[in-house]
C-alpha positions, 0 to 999 in steps of 0.5 A, spaced: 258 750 594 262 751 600 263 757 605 270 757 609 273 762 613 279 763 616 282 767 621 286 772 617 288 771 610 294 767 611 297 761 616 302 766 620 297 771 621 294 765 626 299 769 631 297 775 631 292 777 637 287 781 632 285 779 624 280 780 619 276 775 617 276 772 610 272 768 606 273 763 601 268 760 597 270 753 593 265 749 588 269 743 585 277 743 582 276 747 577 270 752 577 269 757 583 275 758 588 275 766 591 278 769 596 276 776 600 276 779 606 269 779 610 271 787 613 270 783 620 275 784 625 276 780 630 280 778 636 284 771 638 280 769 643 275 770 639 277 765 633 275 757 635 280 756 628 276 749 627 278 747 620 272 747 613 265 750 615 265 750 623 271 754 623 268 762 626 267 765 633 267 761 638 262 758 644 259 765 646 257 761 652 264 759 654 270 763 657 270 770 660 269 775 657 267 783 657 260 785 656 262 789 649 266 784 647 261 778 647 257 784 644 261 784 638 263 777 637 255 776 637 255 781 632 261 778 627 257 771 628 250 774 625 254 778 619 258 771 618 252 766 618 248 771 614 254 772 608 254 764 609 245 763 608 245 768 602 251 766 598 249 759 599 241 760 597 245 764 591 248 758 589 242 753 589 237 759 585 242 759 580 242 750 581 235 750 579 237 754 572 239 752 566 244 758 565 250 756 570 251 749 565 254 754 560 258 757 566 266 756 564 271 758 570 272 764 570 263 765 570 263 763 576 268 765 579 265 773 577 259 771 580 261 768 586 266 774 587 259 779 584 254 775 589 260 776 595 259 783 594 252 784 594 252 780 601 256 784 604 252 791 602 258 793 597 254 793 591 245 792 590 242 786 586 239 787 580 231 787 581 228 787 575 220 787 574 218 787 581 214 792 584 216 796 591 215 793 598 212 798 600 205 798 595 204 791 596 205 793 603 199 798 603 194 794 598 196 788 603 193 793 609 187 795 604 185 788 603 186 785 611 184 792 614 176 790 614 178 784 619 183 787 623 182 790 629 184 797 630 190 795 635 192 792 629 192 797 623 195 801 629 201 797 629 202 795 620 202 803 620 207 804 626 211 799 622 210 802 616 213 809 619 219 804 621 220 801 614 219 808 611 225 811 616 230 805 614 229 807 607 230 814 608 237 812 612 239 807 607 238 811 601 234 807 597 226 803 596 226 796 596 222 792 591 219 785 594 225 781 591 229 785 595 227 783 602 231 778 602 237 776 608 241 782 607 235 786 608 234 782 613 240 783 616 241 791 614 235 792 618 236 789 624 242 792 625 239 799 623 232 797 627 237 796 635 243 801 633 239 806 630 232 806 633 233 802 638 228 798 639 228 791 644 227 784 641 221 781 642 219 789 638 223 787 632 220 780 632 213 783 631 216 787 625 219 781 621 213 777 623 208 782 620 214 783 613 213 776 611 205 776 613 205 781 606 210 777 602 207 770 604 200 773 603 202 775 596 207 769 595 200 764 595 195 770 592 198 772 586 203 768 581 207 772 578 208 776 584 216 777 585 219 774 592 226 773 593 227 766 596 230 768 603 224 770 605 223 763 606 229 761 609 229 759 617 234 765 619 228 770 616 225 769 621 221 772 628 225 773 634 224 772 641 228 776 647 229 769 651 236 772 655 236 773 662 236 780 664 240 784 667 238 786 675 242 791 681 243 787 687 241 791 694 248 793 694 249 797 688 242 799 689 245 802 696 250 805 691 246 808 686 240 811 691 245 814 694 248 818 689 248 826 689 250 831 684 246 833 677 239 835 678 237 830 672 240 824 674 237 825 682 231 826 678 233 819 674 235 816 680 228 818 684 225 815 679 228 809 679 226 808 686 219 808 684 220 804 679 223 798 684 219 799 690 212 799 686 215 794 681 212 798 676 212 798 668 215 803 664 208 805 661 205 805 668 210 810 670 209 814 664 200 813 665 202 816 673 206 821 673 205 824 666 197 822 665 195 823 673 200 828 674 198 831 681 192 827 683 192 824 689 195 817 688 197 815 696 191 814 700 191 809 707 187 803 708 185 800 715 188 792 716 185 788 721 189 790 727 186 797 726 192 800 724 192 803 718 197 803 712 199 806 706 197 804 699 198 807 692 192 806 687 196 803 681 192 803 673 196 796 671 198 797 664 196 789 661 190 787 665 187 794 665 185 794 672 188 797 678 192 794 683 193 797 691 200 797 692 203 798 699 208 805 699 215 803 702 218 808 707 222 812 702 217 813 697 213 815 703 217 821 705 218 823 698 211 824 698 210 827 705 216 832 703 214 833 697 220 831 693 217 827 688 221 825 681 218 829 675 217 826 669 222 825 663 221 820 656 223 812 657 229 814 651 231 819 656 231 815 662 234 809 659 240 813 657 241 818 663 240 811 667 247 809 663 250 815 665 248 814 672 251 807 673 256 809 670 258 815 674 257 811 681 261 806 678 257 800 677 260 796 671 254 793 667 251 800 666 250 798 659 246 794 660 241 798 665 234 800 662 228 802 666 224 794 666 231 792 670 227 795 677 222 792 676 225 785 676 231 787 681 225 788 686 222 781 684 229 777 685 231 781 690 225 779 694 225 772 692 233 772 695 230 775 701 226 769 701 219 772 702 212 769 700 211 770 693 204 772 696 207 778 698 211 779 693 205 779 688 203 784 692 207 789 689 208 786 681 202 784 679 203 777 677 196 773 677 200 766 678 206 764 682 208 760 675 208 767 672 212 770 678 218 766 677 219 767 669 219 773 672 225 772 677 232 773 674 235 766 674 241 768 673 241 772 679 238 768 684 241 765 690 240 757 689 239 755 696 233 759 696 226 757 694 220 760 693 214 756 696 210 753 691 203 753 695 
């Protein structure tokens, strides 16, 4: 069967700036020939108007276009190719059964149109005879519990809160042959536009999900699955872009900024976030675990002068790293202006707002990890020592270090010295 889309639902509709996409399946002359909107819209410049399958969005990496946009054009991609992998599994289940040879015209035609349908969330697949997703996923946690660690468990049970959350949100308990494309697709929408999770979070969820299915998929025959689970779009994802980073001038503009109180707070914050190149986590362990100890201390270099250091509890390698105290952040400690602590939420939504207000345009985009890799690019196009640099991010190779670095914010002519 094959799965077409086109840029409206008639020829003339080419010329206008913004369509619906439609969708039309075709299964030999006299079997299945449907036509239905997806309830996608989409722009022009954002149609590649090729013809049969590889018509849809175009190269996302091509051309000029806004952050939202090419946010939305992603989005249309993943909901096309989803649609496309489930009716198109659908098809080759039904293949393997004896059911579709007594098929007429019409027969096909209404399960295409019912499979469309459940493709696109409007109606549920019927789930017969299989138990609920979240049982197994509860006995699979009591049989592997004795061979896991207590990180582990730790984190099948965050998981199983998320699930528990997403249920609620969609009214409805799944059953194991339900976890399927769709299920796929519905929770990852609700996992980054509701709770707001990164990547790489998200990827270690789904992996977890399919250890469950797989485990009883080889452990018990007659145990119920629904064959996505196996397709290559089920899958781990891994948070492979480039990040965004603020240059030293937006920097200046955001530094300088003066107006509400929480966002002079946010903005303090994120000085300490840059110049000690700290993770969130270690922030959180600083100025909300250690919360009015004495963290800046000096230290006597071989001149004999003496320096300023800030004694930091590393949050991967569990260790601690003497960070050299920049000059701003050492008067703010000396005048007693010291940001107060607020959530990772709160600070990755105020920091927006921030951007926004002193008008950087990819506020968006900014999040509290983003200083941390300014300050390394923005070192490294300073053409410092990647010695020095380490000094401050923590990074145990130099290898490490430039994976670090914003490639997409790097000045070419420089380069950091390898030995």
């Amino acid at each position: 069967m094959n799965v077409y889309y086109s840029y409206g639902k008639l020829k003339s509709d080419s010329k206008k700036k913004e369509q619906t996409v439609y969708v039309r399946l075709f299964y030999g002359r006299n079997k299945i020939q449907v036509k239905a909107s997806t309830q996608l819209v989409i722009q022009k410049h954002g149609w590649n108007f090729k013809k049969g399958e590889k018509a849809g969005v175009i190269d996302l990496l091509k051309g000029e276009r806004t952050y939202e946009e090419s946010q939305h054009f992603q989005e249309v991609q993943n909901k096309l190719d989803h649609i496309r992998n489930y009716l198109k599994n659908e098809f080759r289940k039904l293949k393997l059964s004896q059911k579709h040879s007594t098929f007429n015209q019409k027969e096909w035609n209404n399960w295409a149109r019912e499979q469309f349908e459940i493709a696109l969330g409007i109606k549920k697949a019927k789930s017969e005879g299989a138990e609920l997703f979240l049982t197994k996923y509860d006995d699979y946690l009591k049989i592997s519990s004795i061979d896991f660690s207590k990180n582990t468990i730790a984190d099948y049970n965050s998981i199983r809160k998320k699930i528990v959350a997403f249920e609620q949100y969609k009214k409805r308990k799944y059953k194991t042959d339900e976890i399927d494309l769709l299920f796929y697709a519905d929770f990852h929408e609700w996992c980054f536009g509701v709770s707001g999770i990164k990547t790489n979070t998200f990827g270690s969820y789904i992996a977890k999900i399919k250890a469950v299915i797989n485990h009883f998929r080889t452990s018990e025959t007659s145990f119920k699955f629904h064959v996505n689970i196996a397709h290559k779009k089920f899958k781990t994802l891994v948070d492979v872009h480039d990040y965004e980073i603020l240059d030293t001038k937006e920097l200046e503009l955001l530094w300088s900024y003066k107006g509400k109180a929480y966002l002079e707070n946010v903005r303090d914050i994120s000085k300490f976030l840059y110049y000690i190149c700290l993770r969130w986590n270690e922030f959180y362990y600083e100025f909300k675990e250690r919360k009015g100890e004495h963290r800046i201390h000096t230290i006597e270099e071989e001149n004999g002068k003496e320096s300023y250091v800030w004694d930091i509890k590393e949050s991967k390698v569990k260790a601690r790293k003497e960070v050299p105290v920049h000059k701003v952040l050492l008067d703010m400690w000396k005048g007693e202006q010291m940001p107060y602590y607020i959530s990772a939420q709160k600070f990755n939504d105020y920091i927006k707002e921030l951007c926004k207000e002193v008008g950087i345009k990819k506020y968006k985009s900014i999040s509290s990890h983003c200083f941390r890799r300014s300050f390394c690019t923005n070192m490294r196009n300073a053409k410092h020592d990647e010695k020095y640099i380490i000094e401050y991010s923590g990074h145990t190779t130099v290898k490490a270090l430039k994976n670090y670095i914003s490639k997409k914010h790097t000045n070419k002519d420089n380069t950091i010295p390898t030995k």
